[in-house]
C-alpha positions in Angstrom: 146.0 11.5 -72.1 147.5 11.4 -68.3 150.4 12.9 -67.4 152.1 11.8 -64.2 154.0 14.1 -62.4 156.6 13.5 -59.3 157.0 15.8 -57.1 160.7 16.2 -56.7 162.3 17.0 -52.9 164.3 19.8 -52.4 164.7 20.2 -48.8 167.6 19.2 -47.0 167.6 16.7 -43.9 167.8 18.7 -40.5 170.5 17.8 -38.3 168.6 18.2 -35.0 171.6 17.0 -32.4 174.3 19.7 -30.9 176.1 17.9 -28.7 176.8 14.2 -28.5 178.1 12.1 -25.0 180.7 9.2 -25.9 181.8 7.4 -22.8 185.7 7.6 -22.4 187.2 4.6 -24.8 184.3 3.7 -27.3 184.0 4.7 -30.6 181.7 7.4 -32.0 178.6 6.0 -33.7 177.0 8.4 -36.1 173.0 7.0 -35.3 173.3 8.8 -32.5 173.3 11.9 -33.9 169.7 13.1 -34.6 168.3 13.8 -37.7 165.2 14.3 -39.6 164.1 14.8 -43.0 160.5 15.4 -44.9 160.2 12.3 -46.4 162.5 9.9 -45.5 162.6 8.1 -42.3 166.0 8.2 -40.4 166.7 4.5 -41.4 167.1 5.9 -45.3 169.1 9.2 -44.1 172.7 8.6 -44.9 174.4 10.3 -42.2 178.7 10.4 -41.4 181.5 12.3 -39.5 184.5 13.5 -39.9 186.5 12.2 -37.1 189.8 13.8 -37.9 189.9 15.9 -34.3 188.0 13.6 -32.0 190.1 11.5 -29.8 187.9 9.1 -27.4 191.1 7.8 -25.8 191.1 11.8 -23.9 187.8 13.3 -22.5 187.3 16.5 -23.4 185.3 18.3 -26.1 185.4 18.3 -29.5 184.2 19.5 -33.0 182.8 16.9 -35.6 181.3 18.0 -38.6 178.5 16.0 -39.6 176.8 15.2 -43.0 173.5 13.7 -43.5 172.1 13.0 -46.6 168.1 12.0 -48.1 167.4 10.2 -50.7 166.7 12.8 -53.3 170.5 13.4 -52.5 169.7 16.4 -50.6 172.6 17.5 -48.2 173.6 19.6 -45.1 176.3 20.1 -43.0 176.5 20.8 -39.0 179.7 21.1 -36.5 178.4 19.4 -33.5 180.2 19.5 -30.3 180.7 15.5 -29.1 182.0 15.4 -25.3 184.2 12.6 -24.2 183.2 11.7 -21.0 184.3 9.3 -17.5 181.5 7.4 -16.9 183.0 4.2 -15.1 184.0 4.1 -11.8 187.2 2.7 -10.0 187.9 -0.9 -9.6 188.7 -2.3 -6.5 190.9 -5.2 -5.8 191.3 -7.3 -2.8 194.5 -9.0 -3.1 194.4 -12.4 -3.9 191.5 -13.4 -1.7 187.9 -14.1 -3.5 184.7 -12.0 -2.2 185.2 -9.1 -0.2 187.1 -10.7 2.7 191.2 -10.0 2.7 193.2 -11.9 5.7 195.2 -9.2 7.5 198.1 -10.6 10.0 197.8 -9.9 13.4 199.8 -6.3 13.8 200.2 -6.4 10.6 200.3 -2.8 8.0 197.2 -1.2 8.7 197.3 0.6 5.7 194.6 -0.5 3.6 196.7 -0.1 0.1 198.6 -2.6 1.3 196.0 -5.2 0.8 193.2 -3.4 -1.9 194.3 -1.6 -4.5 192.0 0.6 -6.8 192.3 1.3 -10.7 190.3 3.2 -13.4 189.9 3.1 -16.6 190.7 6.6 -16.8 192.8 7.8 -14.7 194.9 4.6 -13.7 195.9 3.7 -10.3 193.8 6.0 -7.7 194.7 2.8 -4.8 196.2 6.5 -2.9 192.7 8.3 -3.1 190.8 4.8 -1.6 188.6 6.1 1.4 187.9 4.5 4.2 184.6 4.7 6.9 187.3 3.7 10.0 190.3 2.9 10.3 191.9 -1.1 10.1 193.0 -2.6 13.6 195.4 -4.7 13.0 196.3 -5.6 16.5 192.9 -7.2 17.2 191.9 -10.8 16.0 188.5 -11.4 14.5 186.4 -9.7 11.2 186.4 -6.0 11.4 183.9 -4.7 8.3 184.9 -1.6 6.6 183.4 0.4 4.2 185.5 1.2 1.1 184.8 4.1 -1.6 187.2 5.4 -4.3 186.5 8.1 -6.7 188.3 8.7 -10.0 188.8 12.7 -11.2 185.5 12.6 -12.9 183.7 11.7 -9.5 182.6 8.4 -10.1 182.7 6.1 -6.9 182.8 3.1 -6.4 181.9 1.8 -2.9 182.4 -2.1 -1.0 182.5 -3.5 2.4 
């Protein structure tokens, strides 16, 4: 007579992640948290969050408790840190002209933000931190190319000419 005999598994899943990156704004996916397990594969780990105290809409750093879970219903536990982070630079608008080319009047404002303004997704309008590589001449005719950067608080840039 032949007995069978299943091994059962007792050992919980390993929550291998400590810190998580979710860019400013998008929601918090738990397969990016890493985990692995003795027998199952990470596609049959059941794995969740509590979200209570993570708010994506303010970077910062936060602590998630996560669960993961094995088939043989083995569980654990870990608080891992998940940073909220700026990863987008500014946006620069030029007027209501198409391209890169704005039309200045002759002796007209040669303050830049008065023709391109800058926003982020972040930290709103930064049109007052726009940077310039020289200064606009507004009292000669012709194309005058000028390099453009602005830079939110996180220091991401964005640059055109």
């Amino acid at each position: 007579m032949l007995v069978g005999y299943a091994a059962a598994d007792t050992k919980a899943t390993e929550i291998t992640s400590d810190q998580i990156e979710v860019p400013y704004g998008e929601k918090f996916d738990v397969d990016t948290v890493d985990v692995t397990d003795n027998r199952d594969s990470r596609d049959d780990i059941q794995v969740s969050a509590d979200l209570a105290s993570l708010n994506v809409e303010q970077l910062g750093d936060y602590k998630v408790t996560v669960t993961a879970t094995d088939s043989f219903n083995n569980e654990t536990t870990k608080e891992v840190t998940v940073k909220v982070v700026d990863q987008e630079g500014p946006k620069l608008t030029l007027g209501s002209n198409e391209g890169y080319v704005v039309e200045v009047p002759v002796n007209g404002s040669s303050d830049l933000s008065s023709y391109v303004k800058a926003s982020d997704n972040v930290d709103g309008d930064v049109t007052p931190f726009i940077e310039a590589d020289k200064t606009l001449d507004t009292s000669k005719l012709g194309t005058q190319t000028i390099t453009l950067k602005a830079t939110d608080v996180s220091g991401n840039e964005t640059e055109n000419n």
